[in-house]
C-alpha positions in Angstrom: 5.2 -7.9 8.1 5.8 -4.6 7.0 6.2 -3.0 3.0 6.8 0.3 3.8 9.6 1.6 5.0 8.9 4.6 7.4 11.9 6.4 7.2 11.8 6.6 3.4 8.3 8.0 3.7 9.6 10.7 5.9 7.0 9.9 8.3 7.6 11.7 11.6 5.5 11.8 15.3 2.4 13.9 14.5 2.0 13.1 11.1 -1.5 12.8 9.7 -1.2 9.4 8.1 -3.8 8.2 6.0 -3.2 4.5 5.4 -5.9 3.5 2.2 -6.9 0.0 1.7 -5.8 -1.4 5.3 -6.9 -4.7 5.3 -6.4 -5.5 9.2 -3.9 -2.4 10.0 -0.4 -3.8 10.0 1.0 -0.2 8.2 -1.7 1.7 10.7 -0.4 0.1 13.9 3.0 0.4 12.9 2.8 4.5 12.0 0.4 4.8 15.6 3.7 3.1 17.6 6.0 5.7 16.0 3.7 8.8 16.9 2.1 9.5 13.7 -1.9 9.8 13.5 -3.3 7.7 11.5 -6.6 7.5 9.9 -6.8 4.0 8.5 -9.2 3.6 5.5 -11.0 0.9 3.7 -14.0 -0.4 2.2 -14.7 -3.7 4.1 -16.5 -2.6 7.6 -15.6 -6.3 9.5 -11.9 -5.5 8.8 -12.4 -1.6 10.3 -13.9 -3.2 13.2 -10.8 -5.3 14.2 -8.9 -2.2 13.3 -10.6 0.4 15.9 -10.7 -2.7 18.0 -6.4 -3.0 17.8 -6.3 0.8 18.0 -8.0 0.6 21.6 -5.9 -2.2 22.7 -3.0 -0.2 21.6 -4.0 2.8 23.8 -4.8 0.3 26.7 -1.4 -0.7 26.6 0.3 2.5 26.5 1.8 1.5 23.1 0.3 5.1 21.8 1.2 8.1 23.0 -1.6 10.5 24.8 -4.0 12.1 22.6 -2.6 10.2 19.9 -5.2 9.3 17.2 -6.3 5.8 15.6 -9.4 6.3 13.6 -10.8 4.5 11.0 -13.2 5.3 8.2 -14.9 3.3 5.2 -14.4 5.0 1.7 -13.6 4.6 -1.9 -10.5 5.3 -3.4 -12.1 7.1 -6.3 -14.2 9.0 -3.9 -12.4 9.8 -1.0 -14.2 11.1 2.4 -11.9 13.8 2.8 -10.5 17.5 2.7 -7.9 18.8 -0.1 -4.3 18.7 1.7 -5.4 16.4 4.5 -2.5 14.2 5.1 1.3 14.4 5.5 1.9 10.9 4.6 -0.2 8.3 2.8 0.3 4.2 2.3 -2.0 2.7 -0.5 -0.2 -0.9 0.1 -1.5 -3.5 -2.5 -4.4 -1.5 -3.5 -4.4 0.1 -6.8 -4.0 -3.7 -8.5 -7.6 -4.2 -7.3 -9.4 -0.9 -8.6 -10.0 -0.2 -12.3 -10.2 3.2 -12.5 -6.5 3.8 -11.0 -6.0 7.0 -12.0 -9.3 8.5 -10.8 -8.0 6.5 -7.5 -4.4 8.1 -7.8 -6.2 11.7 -8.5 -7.7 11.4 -5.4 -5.0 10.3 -3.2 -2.4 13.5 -4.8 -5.9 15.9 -3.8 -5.9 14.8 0.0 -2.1 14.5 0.5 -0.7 18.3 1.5 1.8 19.7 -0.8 5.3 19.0 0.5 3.7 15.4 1.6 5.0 12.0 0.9 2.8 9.1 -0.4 4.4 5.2 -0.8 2.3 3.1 -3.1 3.2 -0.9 -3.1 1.9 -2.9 -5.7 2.8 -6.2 -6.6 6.1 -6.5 -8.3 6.1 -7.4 -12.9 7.8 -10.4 -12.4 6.5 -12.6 -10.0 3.0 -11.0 -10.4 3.5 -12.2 -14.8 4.3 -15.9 -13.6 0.9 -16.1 -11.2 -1.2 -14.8 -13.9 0.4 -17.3 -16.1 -0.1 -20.9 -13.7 -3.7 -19.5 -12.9 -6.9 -17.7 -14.1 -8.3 -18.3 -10.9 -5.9 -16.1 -9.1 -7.0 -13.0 -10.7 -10.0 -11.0 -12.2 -12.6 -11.5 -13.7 -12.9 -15.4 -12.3 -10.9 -14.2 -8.6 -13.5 -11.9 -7.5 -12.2 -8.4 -6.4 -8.9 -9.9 -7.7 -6.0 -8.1 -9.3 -7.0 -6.2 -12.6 -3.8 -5.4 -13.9 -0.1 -5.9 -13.6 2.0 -3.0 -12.6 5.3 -2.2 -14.5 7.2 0.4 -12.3 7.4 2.7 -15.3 3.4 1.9 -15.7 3.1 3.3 -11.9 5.6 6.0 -12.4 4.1 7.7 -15.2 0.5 7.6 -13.5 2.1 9.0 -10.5 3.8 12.0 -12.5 -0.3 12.5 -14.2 -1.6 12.9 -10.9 0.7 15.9 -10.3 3.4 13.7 -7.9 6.8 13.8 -8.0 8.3 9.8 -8.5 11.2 9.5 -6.0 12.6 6.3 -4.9 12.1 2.5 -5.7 12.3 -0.8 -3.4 11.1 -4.3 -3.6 10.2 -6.4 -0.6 8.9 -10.0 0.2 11.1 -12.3 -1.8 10.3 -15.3 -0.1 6.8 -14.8 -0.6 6.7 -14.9 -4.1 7.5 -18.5 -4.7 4.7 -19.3 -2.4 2.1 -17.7 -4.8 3.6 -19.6 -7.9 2.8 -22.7 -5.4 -0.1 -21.7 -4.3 -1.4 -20.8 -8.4 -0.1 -24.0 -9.3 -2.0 -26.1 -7.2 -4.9 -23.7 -7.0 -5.0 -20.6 -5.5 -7.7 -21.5 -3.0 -5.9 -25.2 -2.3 -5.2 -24.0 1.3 -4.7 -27.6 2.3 -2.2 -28.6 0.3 1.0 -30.3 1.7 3.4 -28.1 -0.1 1.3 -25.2 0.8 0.9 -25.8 4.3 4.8 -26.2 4.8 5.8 -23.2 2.7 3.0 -21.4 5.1 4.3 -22.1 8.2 7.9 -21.1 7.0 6.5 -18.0 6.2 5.0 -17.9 10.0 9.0 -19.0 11.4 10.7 -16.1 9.6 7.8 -13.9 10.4 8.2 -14.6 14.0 11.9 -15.5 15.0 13.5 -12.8 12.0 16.5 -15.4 11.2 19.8 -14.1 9.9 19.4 -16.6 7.3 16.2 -15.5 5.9 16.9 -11.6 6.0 19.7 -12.4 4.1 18.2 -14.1 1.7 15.2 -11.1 1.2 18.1 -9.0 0.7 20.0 -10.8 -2.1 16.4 -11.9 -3.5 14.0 -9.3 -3.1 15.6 -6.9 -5.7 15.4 -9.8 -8.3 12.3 -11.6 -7.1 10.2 -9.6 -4.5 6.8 -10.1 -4.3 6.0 -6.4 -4.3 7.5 -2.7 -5.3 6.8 0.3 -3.4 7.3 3.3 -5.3 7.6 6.4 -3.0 6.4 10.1 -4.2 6.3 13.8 -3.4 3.5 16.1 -3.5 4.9 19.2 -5.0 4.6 23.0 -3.3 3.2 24.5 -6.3 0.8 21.9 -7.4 -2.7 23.2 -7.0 -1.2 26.7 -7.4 0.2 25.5 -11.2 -3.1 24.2 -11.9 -5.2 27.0 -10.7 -3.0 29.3 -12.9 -3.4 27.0 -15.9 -7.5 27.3 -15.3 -7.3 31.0 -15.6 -5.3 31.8 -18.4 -7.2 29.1 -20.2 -10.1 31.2 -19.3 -8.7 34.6 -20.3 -7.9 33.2 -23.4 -11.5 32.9 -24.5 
């Protein structure tokens, strides 16, 4: 189940991809099957193993093209492992509602991504994100350990994305048949995994996931705009970024 949409992130075969915060790789494998390479980054080491472990299995089968990387490395968001101008592409896909310090987190993905690069950040979407906070206190921070910290506005996301030095570009919302199954889930309890309701709603999740019915992608289409469970805000790293900043540094300098 994918958030992203590649072909709005530009991505193209030999793209350096860094995918932050990938949980167990569904972005990664995805951007590894279209020819990018992908470096997929997170800070839980069980969920990296399985990662590397899908990567192989992915070259085994011939579903990567030769020479075609799948690494993974452990990080923090705020203090990112690698080079300035690193990537082409980045995902950071339901990520930033987890870390306080955002913006440190945002300054550090605009540092690693080259200029001219794309990044797509999804977070989850004002609406449906307002009514789970409002059914539970279990379902985020502080009582949901390493829970959400904050709810995301797209104008909230935009303007931190223009203060890290990107360029906002398009908006989409995704998942709108998920969203009614977290307002289930908070009103029962958000850790009720056993729950009648829950259970069904779960494995109709599973149906669509598996068997893509007409009637269901019709329904995310008509819904998602209105009710989707997430937002993914796509964004440009401009040319003259560093440059604009390294000039600002030095006339501020002359100026003493």
């Amino acid at each position: 189940m994918l958030t992203v949409d590649y072909d709005t992130l530009g991505l193209r075969p030999g793209d350096l991809l860094l995918d932050l915060g990938c949980g167990f790789g569904r972005h990664a494998f995805e951007a590894v099957r279209r020819g990018a390479d992908v470096v997929a980054c997170d800070m839980a080491h069980a969920e990296l193993v399985q990662v590397r472990s899908m990567f192989g299995a992915l070259h085994e089968s011939g579903e990567v093209a030769p020479g075609g990387l799948g690494a993974t490395a452990q990080g923090d968001a705020t203090r990112l492992p690698f080079a300035n101008d690193s990537f082409d592409r980045i995902i950071a896909s339901e990520v930033m509602e987890h870390i306080p310090d955002d913006a440190t987190a945002l300054d550090e993905l605009t540092r690693v991504l080259r200029p001219g690069g794309t990044i797509a950040i999804t977070v989850p979407a004002w609406l449906p994100e307002k009514v789970c906070w409002a059914l539970s206190d279990a379902y985020h921070a502080p009582i949901a350990e390493g829970g959400h910290v904050r709810i995301y506005t797209e104008e909230r996301l935009r303007n931190l994305m223009r203060s890290a030095g990107l360029e906002p570009g398009a908006t989409t919302y995704a998942h709108a048949l998920h969203s009614p199954y977290w307002w289930l889930r908070c009103a029962v309890g958000p850790t009720n995994d056993d729950h009648p309701l829950v259970k069904a709603y779960h494995r109709l999740l599973v149906w669509d996931i598996e068997k893509n019915p007409a009637v269901t992608r019709i329904a995310e289409k008509l819904l998602s705009p209105l009710i989707g469970k997430s937002v993914v805000l796509y964004a440009r790293k401009p040319h003259r970024a560093h440059a604009n900043a390294e000039t600002t540094t030095a006339e501020a300098a002359g100026a003493h």
